[in-house]
N, C-alpha and C positions, 0 to 999 in steps of 0.2 A: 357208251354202254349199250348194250344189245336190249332188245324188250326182254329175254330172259332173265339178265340182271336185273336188270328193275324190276321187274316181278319179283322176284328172288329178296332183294332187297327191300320193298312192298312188304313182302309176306312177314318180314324180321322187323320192321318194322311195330305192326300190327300186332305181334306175339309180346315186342317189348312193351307196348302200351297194353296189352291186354292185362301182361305179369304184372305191370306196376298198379293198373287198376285195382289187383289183386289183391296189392300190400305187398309183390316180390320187390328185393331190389335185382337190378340189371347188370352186369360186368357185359360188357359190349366195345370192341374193337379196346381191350383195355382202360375205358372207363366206365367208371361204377355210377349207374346211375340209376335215380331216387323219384322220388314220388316229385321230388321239386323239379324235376327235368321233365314232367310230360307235357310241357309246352313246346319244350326244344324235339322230343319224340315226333310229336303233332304236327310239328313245321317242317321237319325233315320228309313225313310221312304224305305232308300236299306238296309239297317239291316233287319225289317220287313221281306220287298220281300224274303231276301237271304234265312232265316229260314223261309218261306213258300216253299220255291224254293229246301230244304232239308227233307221238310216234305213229297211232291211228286215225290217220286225219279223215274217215270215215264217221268219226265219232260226233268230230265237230262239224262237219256238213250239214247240208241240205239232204232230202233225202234223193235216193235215185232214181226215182221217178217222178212223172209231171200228172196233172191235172189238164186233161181238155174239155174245153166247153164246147159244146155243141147245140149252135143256135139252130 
């Protein structure tokens, strides 16, 4: 998947757990899903993050620049 999907996907994410926060329920790729699925929302939702989170390996660095000492 491209970072766009995943973003994309991200965002659907986020909307489904907001709606169920809400008390909506969800029909999502054909399944309906309830306030008892927002653990299953939530795990799909750090999956997501994770493989966005490996696609900017900026993110997880050091920073790009150094520190000198000057004795």
């Amino acid at each position: 998947m491209t970072k766009t999907d995943l973003e994309e996907l991200l965002a659907s994410y986020l909307q489904a757990e907001k709606d169920i926060l809400t008390g909506k329920t969800v029909a999502w790729n054909g399944r309906q899903l309830q306030r008892e699925n927002l653990s299953e929302i939530r795990k799909g939702r750090h999956e997501v993050e994770s493989r966005l989170a490996q696609l900017n390996p900026r993110a997880r660095t050091r920073p790009q620049y150094s520190l000198a000492k000057f004795v």
